[in-house]
C-alpha positions in Angstrom: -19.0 -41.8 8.3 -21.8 -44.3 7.9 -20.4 -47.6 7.5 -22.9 -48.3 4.8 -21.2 -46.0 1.3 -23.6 -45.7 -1.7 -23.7 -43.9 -4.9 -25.2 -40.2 -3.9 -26.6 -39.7 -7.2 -28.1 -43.3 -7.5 -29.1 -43.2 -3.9 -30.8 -39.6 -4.7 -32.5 -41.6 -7.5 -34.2 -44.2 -5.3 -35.4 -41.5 -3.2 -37.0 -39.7 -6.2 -39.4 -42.4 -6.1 -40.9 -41.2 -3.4 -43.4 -38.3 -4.4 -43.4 -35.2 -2.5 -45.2 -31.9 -1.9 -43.4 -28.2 -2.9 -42.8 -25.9 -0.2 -41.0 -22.5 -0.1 -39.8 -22.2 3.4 -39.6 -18.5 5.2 -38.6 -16.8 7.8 -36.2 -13.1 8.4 -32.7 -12.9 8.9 -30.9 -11.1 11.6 -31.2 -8.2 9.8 -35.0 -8.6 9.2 -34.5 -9.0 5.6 -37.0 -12.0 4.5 -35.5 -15.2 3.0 -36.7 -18.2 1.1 -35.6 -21.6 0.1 -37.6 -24.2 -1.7 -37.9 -27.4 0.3 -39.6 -31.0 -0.8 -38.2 -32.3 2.9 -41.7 -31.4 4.9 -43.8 -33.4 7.3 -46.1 -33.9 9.7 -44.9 -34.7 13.3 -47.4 -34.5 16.0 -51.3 -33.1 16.2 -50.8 -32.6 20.1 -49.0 -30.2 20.0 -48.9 -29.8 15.9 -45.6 -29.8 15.2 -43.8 -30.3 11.5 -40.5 -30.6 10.2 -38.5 -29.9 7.6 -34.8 -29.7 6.8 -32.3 -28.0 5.5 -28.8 -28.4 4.1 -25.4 -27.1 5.9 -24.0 -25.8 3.3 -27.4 -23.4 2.4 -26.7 -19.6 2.2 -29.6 -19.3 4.1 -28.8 -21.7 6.8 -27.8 -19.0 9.9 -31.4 -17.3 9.1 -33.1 -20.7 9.5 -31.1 -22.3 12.1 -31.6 -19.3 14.6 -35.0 -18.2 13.2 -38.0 -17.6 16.5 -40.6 -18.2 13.7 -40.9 -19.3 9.7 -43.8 -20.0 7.5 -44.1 -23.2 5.1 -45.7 -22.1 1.9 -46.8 -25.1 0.1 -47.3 -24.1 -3.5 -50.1 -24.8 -5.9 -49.7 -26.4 -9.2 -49.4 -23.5 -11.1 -46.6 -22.0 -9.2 -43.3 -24.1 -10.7 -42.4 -20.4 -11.3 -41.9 -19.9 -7.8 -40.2 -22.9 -7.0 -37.7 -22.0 -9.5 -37.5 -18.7 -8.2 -36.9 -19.9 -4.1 -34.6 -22.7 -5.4 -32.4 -20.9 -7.3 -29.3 -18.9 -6.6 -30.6 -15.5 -7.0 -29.5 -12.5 -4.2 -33.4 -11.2 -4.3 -35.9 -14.2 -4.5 -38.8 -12.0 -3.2 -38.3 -9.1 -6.0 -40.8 -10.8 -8.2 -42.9 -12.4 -5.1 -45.9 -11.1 -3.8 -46.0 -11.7 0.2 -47.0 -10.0 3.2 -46.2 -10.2 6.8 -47.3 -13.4 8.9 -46.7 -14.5 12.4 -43.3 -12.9 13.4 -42.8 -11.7 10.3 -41.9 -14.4 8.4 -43.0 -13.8 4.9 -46.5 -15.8 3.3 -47.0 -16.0 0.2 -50.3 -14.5 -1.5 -50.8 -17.8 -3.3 -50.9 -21.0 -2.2 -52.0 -24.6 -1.5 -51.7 -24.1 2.1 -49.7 -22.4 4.4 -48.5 -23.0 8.4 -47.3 -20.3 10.4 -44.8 -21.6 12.9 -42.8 -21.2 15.8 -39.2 -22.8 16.3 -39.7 -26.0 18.5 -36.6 -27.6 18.2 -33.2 -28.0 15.6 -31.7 -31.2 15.6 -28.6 -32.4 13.9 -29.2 -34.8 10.8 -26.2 -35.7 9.2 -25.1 -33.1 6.0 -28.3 -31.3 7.2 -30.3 -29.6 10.3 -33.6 -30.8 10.9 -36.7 -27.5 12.0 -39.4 -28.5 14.1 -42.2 -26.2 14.3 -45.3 -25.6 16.4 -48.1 -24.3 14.0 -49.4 -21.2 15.1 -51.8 -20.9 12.5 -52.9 -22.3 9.1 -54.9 -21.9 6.3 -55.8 -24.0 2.9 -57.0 -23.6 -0.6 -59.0 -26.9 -1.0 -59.7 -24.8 -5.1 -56.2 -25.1 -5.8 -54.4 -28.4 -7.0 -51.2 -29.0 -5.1 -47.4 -29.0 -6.7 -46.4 -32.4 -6.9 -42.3 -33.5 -6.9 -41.1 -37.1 -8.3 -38.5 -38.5 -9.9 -36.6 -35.3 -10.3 -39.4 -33.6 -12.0 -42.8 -31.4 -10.9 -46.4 -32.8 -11.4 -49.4 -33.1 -10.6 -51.5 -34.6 -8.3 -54.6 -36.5 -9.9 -57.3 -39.1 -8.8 -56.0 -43.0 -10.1 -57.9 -44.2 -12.7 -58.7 -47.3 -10.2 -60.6 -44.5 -8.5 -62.9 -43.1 -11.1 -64.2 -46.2 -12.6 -67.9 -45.9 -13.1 -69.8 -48.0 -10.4 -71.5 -51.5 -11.4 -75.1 -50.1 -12.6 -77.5 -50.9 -15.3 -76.7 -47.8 -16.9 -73.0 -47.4 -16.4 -72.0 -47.4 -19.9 -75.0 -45.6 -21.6 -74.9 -42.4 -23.7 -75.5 -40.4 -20.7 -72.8 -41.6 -18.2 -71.2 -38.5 -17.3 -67.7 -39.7 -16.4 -67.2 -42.1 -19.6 -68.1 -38.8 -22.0 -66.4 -36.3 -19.7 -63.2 -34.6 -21.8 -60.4 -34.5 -18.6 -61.6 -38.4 -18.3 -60.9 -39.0 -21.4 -57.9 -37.1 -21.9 -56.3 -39.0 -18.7 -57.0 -42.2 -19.1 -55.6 -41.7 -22.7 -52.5 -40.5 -21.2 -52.6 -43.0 -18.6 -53.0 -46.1 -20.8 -50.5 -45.2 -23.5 -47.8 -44.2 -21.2 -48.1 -47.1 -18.9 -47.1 -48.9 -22.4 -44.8 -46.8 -23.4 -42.1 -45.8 -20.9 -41.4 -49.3 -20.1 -40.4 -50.2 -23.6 -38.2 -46.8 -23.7 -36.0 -48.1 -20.6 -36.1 -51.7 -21.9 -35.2 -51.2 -26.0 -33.6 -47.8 -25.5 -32.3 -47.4 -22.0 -33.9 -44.2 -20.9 -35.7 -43.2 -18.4 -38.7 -40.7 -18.4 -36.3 -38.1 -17.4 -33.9 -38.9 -19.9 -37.0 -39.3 -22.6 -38.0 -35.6 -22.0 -34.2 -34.3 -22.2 -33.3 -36.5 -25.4 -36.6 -35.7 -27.2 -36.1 -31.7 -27.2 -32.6 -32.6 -28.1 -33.6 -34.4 -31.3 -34.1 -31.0 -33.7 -32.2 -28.9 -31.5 -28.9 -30.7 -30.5 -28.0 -28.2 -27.9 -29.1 -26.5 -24.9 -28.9 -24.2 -21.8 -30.0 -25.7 -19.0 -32.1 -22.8 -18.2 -34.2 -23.1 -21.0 -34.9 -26.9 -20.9 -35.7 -26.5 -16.9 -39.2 -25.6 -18.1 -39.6 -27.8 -21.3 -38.7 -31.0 -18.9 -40.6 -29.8 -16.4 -37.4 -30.1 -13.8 -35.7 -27.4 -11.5 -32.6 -26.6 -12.5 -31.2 -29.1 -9.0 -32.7 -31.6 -10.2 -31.8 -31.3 -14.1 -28.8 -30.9 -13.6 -28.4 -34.4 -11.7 -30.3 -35.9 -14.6 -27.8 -34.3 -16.8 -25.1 -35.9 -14.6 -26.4 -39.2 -15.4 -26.8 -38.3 -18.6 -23.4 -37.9 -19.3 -22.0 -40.8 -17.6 -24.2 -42.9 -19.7 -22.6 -40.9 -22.7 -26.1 -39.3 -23.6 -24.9 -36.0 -23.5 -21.8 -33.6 -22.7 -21.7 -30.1 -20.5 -20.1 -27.5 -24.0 -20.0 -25.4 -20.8 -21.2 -25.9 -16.9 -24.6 -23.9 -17.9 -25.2 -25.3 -21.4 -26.1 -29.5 -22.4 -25.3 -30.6 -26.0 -25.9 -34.2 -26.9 -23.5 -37.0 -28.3 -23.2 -39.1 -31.2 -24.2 -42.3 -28.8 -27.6 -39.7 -27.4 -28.3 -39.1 -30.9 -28.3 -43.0 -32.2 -30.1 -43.5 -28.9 -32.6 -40.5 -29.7 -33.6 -41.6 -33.1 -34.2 -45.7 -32.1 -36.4 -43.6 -28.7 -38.1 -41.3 -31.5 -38.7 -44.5 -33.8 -40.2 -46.9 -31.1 -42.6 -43.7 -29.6 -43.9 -43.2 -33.2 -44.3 -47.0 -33.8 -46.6 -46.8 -30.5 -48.2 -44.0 -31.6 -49.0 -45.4 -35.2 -50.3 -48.7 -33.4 -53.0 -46.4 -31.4 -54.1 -44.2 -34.3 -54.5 -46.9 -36.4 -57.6 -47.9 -35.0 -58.4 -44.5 -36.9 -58.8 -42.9 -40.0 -55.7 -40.6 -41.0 -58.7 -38.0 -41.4 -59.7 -38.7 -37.9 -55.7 -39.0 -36.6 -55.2 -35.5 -38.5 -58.5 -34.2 -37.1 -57.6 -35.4 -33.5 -54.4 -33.6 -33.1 -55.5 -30.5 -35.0 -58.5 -30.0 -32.1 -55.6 -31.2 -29.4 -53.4 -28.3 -30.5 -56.3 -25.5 -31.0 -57.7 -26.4 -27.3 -53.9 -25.8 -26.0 -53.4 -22.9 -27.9 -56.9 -21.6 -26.4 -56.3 -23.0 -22.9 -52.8 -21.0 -23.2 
């Protein structure tokens, strides 16, 4: 036992900070059935030889298939594939039913989308603690430069986007006429909206209310709908079921919210006091923006926001 305890949910937490890539992980089992986990824990090793590594944890169904696997494939998924990650990282008997693969190098399975993939040999397994660590030697690759990466952080899936520190216009006479493209381009816009009010915003909600992002997403779906099953918020919060149900852990040591039963979240009389002062402060920011605007032009704003969803949908 390391001599050093600490809280394994807050320690978890600290780690969240740390953004990470989605991979489903594949390989065959000794009966040559193909198997699948979802995995944030990969790396780069060496380029001579290329070698990566990932881990896995001892107590994994799949653990035997990995452990004493001759080959396995790292599918790193695409932004649009949360699906799939929830499909790999769940509990299910069949997580290739709905999957469309084929046969790669030794017949571990690839994926037919992707962000990238590495086809690898087993280097080495090492011990690490509650888990064994794979090194592989890439046998072959392949990438999707088209397609935006998944992105993991603070328990929840995003995406990966240039910083706003990045796509300011460059000094130039002309840099803020009617024809700079980036200042009238719609994503910029969009983002640095989004960036601006939310870089406001979320540190007033942990400071006046207590919550954290996570918690803000949980307790705002729970303010006209006072229950849940975790299933169904896993996709609203944007969180695999893991990693909700850690938030939900929290959740209910701060006294946010109670299990009715271990598959279904309802929230408290404390959650609900501390969802309605939330739900008042975001308003009160969002009032302050659209201010600066008509209510014809608020009205106007949100109407075009929704239609452009619903067509983009």
């Amino acid at each position: 036992m390391s001599q050093t305890e600490f809280d394994a949910k807050d320690f978890r937490r600290a780690l969240s900070q740390f953004p990470t890539g989605v991979t489903v992980i594949t390989t065959l089992d000794a009966e040559g059935n193909p198997v699948g986990v979802t995995a944030s824990s990969f790396n780069s090793v060496s380029m001579d030889p290329t070698l990566v590594l990932w881990s896995i944890d001892k107590g994994a169904h799949s653990l035997s298939a990995f452990e004493n696997a001759e080959h396995f494939a790292v599918n790193v998924l695409g932004r649009d594939q949360v699906s799939t990650s929830n499909n790999f990282a769940s509990r299910g008997e069949d997580k290739f039913a709905n999957a469309n693969y084929s046969a790669g190098i030794g017949g571990a399975p690839v994926l037919d989308d992707y962000a990238a993939q590495f086809e690898c040999k087993t280097w080495a397994v090492y011990e690490g603690g509650d888990h064994l660590i794979l090194v592989g030697e890439v046998l072959d690759y392949r990438y999707n430069d088209g397609v935006e990466p998944l992105v993991f952080a603070r328990g929840s899936y995003a995406v990966s986007a240039q910083h706003p520190e990045m796509v300011k216009s460059a000094p130039c006479d002309n840099a803020a006429t009617e024809g700079d493209f980036v200042g009238d381009y719609l994503l910029y816009l969009l983002r640095e909206t989004y960036q601006r009010f939310s870089a406001d915003l979320y540190p007033k909600l942990k400071n006046e209310c207590g919550v954290t992002p996570e918690e803000w997403r949980v307790l705002a779906r729970m303010i006209n709908c006072p229950s849940y099953k975790i299933s169904d918020l896993t996709g609203m919060v944007m969180q695999p079921e893991v990693a909700l149900r850690e938030t939900a852990d929290w959740m209910v040591e701060k006294g946010f919210v109670e299990y009715k039963d271990k598959d279904t979240l309802a929230i408290t009389a404390q959650g609900s006091e501390v969802a309605a002062k939330m739900q008042k402060l975001a308003l009160a920011e969002e009032a302050a923006l659209l201010n600066q605007l008509t209510s014809e032009q608020s009205a106007q704003l949100k109407d075009n926001l929704k239609s452009l969803i619903e067509k983009l949908g």
